[in-house]
N, C-alpha and C positions, 0 to 999 in steps of 0.2 A: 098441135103444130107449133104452138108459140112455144112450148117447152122445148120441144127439139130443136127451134132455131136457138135458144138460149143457147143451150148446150154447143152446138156448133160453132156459135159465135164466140164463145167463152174460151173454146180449143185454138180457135184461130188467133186471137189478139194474145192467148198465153204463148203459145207459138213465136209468134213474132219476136214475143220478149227476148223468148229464150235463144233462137235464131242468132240476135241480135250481139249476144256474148258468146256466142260460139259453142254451145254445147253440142253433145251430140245426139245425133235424131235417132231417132229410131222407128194386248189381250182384256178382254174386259169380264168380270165377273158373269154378267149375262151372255155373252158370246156362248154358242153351243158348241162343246168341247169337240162335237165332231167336226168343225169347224177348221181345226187345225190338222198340219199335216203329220198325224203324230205316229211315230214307226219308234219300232225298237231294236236296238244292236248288241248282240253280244258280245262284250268284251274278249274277246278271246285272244287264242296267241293270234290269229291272224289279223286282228284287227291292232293287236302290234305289231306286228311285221307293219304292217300300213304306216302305223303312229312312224316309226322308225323309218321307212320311207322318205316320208311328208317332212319330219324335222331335218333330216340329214339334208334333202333337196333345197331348203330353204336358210339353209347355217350365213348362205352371203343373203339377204334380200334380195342383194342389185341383179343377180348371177343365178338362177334356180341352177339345180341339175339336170331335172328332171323338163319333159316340155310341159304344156298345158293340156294336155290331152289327159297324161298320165294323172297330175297333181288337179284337176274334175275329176279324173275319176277314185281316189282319195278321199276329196270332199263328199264324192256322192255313197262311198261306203263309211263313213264319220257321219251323215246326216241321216244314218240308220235306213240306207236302201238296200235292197237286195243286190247279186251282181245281175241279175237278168230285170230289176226292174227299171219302168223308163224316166232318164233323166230329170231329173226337178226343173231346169229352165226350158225344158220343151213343153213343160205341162203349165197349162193355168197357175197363177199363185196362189197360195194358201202358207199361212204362216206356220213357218219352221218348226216342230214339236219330237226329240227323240226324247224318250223318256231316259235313254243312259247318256246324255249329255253331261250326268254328274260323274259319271265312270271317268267319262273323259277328261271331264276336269281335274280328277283325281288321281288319274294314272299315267294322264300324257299331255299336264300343262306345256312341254317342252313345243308340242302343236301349235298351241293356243297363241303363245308367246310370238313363234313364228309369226302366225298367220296376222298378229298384232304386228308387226316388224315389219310386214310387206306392206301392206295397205298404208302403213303411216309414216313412208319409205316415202321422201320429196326426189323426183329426178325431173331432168328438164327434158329439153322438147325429144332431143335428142338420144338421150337414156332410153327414152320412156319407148320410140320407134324401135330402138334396137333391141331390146328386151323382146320388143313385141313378133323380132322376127328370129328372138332366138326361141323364145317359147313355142311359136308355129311351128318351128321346125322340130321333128324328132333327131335328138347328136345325145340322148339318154346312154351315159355307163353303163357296163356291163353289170349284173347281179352278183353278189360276191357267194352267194348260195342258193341254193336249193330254192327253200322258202319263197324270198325274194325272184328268182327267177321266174315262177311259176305266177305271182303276184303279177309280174312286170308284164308277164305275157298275157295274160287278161287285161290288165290296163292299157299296155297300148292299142289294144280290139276296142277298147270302148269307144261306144256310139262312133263306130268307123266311119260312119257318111258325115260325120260332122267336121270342117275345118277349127280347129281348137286357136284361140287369140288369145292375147291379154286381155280384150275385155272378157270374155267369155269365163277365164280365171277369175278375174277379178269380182266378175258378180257372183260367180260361186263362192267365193269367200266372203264376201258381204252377207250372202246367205248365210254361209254355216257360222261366222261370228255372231249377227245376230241373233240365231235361235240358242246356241250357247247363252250367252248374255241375259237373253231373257227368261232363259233358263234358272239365272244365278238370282234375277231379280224375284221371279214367280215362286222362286224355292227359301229368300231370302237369306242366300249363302255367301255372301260377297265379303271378303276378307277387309279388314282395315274398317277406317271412316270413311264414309261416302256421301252423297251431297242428299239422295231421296231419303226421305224419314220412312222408318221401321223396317229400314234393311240394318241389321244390326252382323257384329261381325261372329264369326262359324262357329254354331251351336256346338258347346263343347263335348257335349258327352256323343256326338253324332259322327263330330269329326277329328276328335283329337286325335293327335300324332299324323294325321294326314289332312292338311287345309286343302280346301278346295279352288281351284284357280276360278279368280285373281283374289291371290291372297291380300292384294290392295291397288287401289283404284287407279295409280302409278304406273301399276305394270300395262296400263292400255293406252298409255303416253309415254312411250318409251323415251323419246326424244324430246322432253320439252311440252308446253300445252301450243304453244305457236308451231313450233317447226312439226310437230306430232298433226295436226288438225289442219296444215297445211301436205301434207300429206295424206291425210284419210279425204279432202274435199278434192285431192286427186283424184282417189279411186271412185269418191262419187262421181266425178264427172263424166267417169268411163261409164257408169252403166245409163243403159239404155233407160229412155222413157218409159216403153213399154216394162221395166224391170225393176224403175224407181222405186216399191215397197220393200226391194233389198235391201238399199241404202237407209233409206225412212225410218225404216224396223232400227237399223245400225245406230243411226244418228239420235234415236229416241233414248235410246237403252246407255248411250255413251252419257249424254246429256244426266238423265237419273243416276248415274254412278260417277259421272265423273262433277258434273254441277255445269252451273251456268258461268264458269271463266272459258269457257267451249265452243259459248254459242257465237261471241264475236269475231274471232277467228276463222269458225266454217262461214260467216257471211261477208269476212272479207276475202274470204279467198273463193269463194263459191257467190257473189251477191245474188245470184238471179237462184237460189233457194226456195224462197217463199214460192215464188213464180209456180218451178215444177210442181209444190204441192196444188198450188192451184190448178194447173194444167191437170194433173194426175186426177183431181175431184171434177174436171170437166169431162175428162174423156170418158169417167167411171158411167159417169149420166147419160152421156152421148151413147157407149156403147147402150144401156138398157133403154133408152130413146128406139133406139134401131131396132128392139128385138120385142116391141108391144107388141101383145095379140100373140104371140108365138109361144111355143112349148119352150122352156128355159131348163138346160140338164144343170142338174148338181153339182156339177166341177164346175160349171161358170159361176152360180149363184154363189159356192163357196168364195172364188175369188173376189164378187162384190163384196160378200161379205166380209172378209178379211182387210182389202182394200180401206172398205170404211173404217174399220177397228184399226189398219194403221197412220189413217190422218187424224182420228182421233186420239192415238197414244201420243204423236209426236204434240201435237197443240197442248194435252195435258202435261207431257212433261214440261213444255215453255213454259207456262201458267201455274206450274207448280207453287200454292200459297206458301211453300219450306223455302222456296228458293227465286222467289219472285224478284224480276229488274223491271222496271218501266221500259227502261230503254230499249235493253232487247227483244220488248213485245212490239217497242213503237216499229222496231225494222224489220221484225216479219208481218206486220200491217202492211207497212208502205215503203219497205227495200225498194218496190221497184221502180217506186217516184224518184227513185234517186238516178235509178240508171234509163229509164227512157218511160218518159209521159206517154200518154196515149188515149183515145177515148173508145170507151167501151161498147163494141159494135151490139151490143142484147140492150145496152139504156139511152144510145148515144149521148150520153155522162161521163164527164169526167171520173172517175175510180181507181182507189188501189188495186194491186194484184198480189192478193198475198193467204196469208193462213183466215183472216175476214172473208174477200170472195174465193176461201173454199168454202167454209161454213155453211156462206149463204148460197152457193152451190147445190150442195149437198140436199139443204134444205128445201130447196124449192125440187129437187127431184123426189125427195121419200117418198112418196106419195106412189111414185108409179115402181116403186120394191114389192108394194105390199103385195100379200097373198089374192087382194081380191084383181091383182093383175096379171096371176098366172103362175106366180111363185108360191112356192112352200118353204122357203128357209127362212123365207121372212116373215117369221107369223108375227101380230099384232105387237104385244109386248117388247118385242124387240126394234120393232120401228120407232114405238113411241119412245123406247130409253134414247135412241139415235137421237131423236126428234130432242129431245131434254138435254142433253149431252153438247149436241150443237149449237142449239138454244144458249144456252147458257154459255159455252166459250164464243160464240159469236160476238153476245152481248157485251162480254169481257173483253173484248178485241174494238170492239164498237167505240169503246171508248177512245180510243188509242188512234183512230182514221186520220187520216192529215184533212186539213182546212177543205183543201180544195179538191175533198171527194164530195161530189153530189149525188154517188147513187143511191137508189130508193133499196134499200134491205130488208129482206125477210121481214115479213111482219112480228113471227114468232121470238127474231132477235130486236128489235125494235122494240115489242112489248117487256121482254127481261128489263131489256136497257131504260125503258120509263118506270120498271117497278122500282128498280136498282134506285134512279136518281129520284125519286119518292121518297124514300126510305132513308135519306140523306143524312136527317139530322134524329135521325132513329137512334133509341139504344141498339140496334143490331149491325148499324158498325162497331159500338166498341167489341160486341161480342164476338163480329167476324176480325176483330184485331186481336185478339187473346186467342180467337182461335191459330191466327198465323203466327202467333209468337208462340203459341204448342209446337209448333212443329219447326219454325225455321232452323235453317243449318246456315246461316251465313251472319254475319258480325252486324250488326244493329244501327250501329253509325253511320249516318246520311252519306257520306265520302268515300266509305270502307268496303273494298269490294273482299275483302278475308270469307275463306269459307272454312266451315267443316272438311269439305275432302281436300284443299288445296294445304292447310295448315295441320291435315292430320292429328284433328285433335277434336272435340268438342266445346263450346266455348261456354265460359260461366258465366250467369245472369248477373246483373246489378242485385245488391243486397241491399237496394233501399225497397225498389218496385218488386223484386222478386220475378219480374215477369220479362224484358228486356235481356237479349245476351250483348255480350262485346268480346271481341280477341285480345283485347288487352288491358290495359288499366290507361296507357295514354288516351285508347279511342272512347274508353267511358270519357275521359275526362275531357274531350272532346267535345263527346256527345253531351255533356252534362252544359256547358257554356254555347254551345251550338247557337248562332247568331238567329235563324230563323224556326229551327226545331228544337229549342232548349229542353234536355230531358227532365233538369231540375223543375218542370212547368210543371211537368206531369209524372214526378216519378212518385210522390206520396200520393197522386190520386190516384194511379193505377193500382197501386198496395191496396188501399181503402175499399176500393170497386169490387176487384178480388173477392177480398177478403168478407167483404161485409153481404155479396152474392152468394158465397160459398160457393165460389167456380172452382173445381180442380185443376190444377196445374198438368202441362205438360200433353202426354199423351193420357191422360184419366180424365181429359177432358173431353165428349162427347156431343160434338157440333148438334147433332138432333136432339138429343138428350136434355143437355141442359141450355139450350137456346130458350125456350118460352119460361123457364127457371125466372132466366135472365134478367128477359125484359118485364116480365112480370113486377120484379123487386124493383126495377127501376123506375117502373111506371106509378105504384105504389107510395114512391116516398122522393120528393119534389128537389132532394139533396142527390141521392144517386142519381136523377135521372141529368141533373144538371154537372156529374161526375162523368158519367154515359157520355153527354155530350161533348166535353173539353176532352175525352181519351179520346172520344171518336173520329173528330177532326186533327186529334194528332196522330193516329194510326192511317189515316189518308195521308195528310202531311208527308209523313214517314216514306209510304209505300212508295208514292209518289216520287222522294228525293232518293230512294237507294236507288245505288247504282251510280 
């Protein structure tokens, strides 16, 4: 009983928040593949006639041609449905999966790009109503053939009981962008430089003479990274609660290709963000609160399941050690301390509301997922990854809480978070710092927000330390006299460390693998391990001042 008043009480104060600014109410390695919602399309002529349809309707953004009835039903023949199967927003969630999503990228970016154009189309109060009642209404052109006629007359039949809206479009295209996207990431097919490490760009012997959209990370900001991302926290605002894992999925996949010059933008123009995730991990719990004891069918359990897989993509791409900001984690902790205080009706504590209490959400519910509560998708092994997965971004976010949070958190984040600060003056911070400087995509210098995908390039390491990148030679030189982070501190002991562990560089080097290597040598010999320790305090340092 006490878990189910959590949960209610958890929905109600996120509620509030969200209320309060005006919104509107309403994949993981172990995930089991049957999990997703995965259908296949054949590319055929008539799924060009469609492709041709959907681009020509969309040529102005402001102006479709076509209404919203016709342009769902589009969507729902591109996200690999049948024509007599039923609608994806009337069915439970489950995350997006056509397996010829690369066709489409490959034969009819001219879509893609649209569907980019609308969503990250800024109109004001005004536009946004009119649009909204030109798309309800059918004023759809005539067919100029055959083909298209026949096309046209099936989609205006679709789902005939439904009144079709802007938002109702719009969360359809959140969908079919996202499972595109995640498509390009899961395939690792993403044209250009991009901000997530070992998405590299399109395998050449796979795709040459025909790249596959987005042949760079550019074309999904068409406008700008501000005017672009104040535009997409539009269309997030349109969708529903009940339908946030559309956007979620969106924002996650944006964030991994496009980097973290993204994140501050969607939280100034969206700030109650953090919030809905929390809300979304209350209500997940609440619902399975409601339904103990009882037969649970498989369309529902897949949506919890998927649900959890996309609060946990989104937190992991923030957290990314390639492309980590302090800052932007501090305002999905405690965004909402900024826009309205409040005390938490489950601790009567003061508390953040943010991507922390989902975590610790989340985790105090696993428990009643598992199979010995009635469920079968949730067998054992999959809970306990949830359980590790949480654990660990929670305890990462733990750090981050503002002053004047008092609540008592998950014990299981709580425990990470006392091993974490145990482990302080360990050599396995330097080695979790060589690990993040494997992978970072973004410029090294405390000050320097330059990425990989923003400067379209890859940035060269210092040739003293071999280990450190920079964007340029001014921001080495920067970084080299840097008043509180001086690189010249640490730039021969980091070469030394390296080198004298036989760490490999780069991505050859193997966080599992050569961890106990590591500390091993360090431990061994009273000069590395006091090496370990000056690197290790300046890769905190570090992490700490980017951004």
């Amino acid at each position: 009983m006490m878990a189910r008043a959590s949960c209610a009480s958890t929905i109600t104060y996120c509620r509030i928040l969200i209320s309060n600014n005006s919104l509107p109410r309403a994949q993981s390695t172990w995930l089991p593949r049957s999990l997703h919602a995965c259908t296949t399309m054949s590319l055929s002529a008539d799924a060009g006639d469609v492709a041709l349809l959907f681009a020509s309707s969309l040529q102005d953004p402001a102006r479709p041609k076509h209404c919203a009835r016709v342009l769902c039903g589009c969507l729902h023949l591109f996200d690999g449905r049948n024509r007599d199967d039923p609608y994806a927003l009337y069915e439970r969630y489950t995350t997006p999966d056509n397996e010829n999503y690369e066709g489409l990228r490959r034969l009819h970016p001219e879509c893609l790009d649209a569907s980019v154009a609308f969503l990250s189309l800024v109109r004001s109060a005004k536009e946004e109503d009119d649009l909204d009642a030109l798309l309800s209404t059918c004023a759809c052109p005539s067919a100029s053939d055959e083909n298209t006629a026949e096309l046209l007359q099936w989609l205006h039949a679709f789902e005939v009981a439904r009144q079709f809206t802007l938002r109702d479009f719009t969360e359809a295209l959140l969908r079919h962008l996202s499972g595109v996207l995640h498509s390009t990431i899961q395939t690792r097919t993403v044209g250009g430089t991009v901000a997530l490490g070992g998405i590299t760009k399109h395998r050449r012997n796979l795709h040459a003479g025909s790249p596959l959209w987005p042949t760079d990370a550019s074309l999904l900001l068409p406008r700008g990274i501000e005017e672009s991302m104040k535009g997409y926290a539009a269309s997030f605002h349109l969708c529903r609660q009940e339908r946030f894992q559309e956007a979620l999925g969106l924002a996650a996949t944006l964030i991994a290709i496009c980097g973290r010059s993204i994140i501050h933008p969607l939280l100034q123009f969206q700030p109650v963000w953090p919030s809905r995730i929390a809300l979304l991990a209350a209500e997940l719990c609440h619902d399975r609160m409601k339904t103990l004891g009882e037969s649970i069918d498989h369309v529902i359990q897949r949506e919890w399941m998927c649900t959890l897989f996309r609060i946990l993509e989104f937190c992991r791409a923030i957290i990314d050690p390639g492309k980590i900001n302090p800052l932007d984690i501090d305002l999905f902790v405690s965004q909402c301390m900024t826009v309205s205080s409040y005390k938490s009706a489950r601790t009567n504590q003061v508390g953040d509301c943010g991507l922390l209490l989902a975590c610790d959400t989340i985790l105090g519910c696993l428990s009643f997922f598992s199979e010995d509560t009635g469920t079968d998708l949730f067998r054992d092994v999959i809970i306990d990854q949830f359980t590790v997965d949480f654990s660990l971004i929670g305890a990462f976010l733990y750090r981050h809480k503002t002053r004047d949070d008092t609540t008592v958190y998950h014990p299981a984040i709580l425990a990470v978070n006392t091993e974490a600060e145990a482990r302080y003056s360990d050599p396995v911070n330097a080695f979790a710092g060589f690990c993040w400087a494997s992978v970072v995509r973004h410029c090294c210098a405390p000050e320097c927000r330059e990425e990989f995908a923003t400067a379209g390039r890859a940035f060269a390491r210092c040739s003293g330390c071999d280990v450190l990148r920079y964007c340029s030679r001014l921001c080495l030189a920067r970084a080299w006299k840097h008043t509180l982070l001086p690189h010249k501190a640490v730039c021969t002991k980091l070469r030394i460390l390296r080198e004298r562990t036989n760490l490999p560089r780069d991505r050859d080097l193997d966080p599992l693998r050569d961890r106990e290597p590591f500390i091993e040598a360090c431990r061994a010999d009273e000069g590395l391990a006091a090496l370990a320790l000056d690197c290790g305090e300046y890769f905190i340092g570090l992490l700490r001042a980017i951004g």
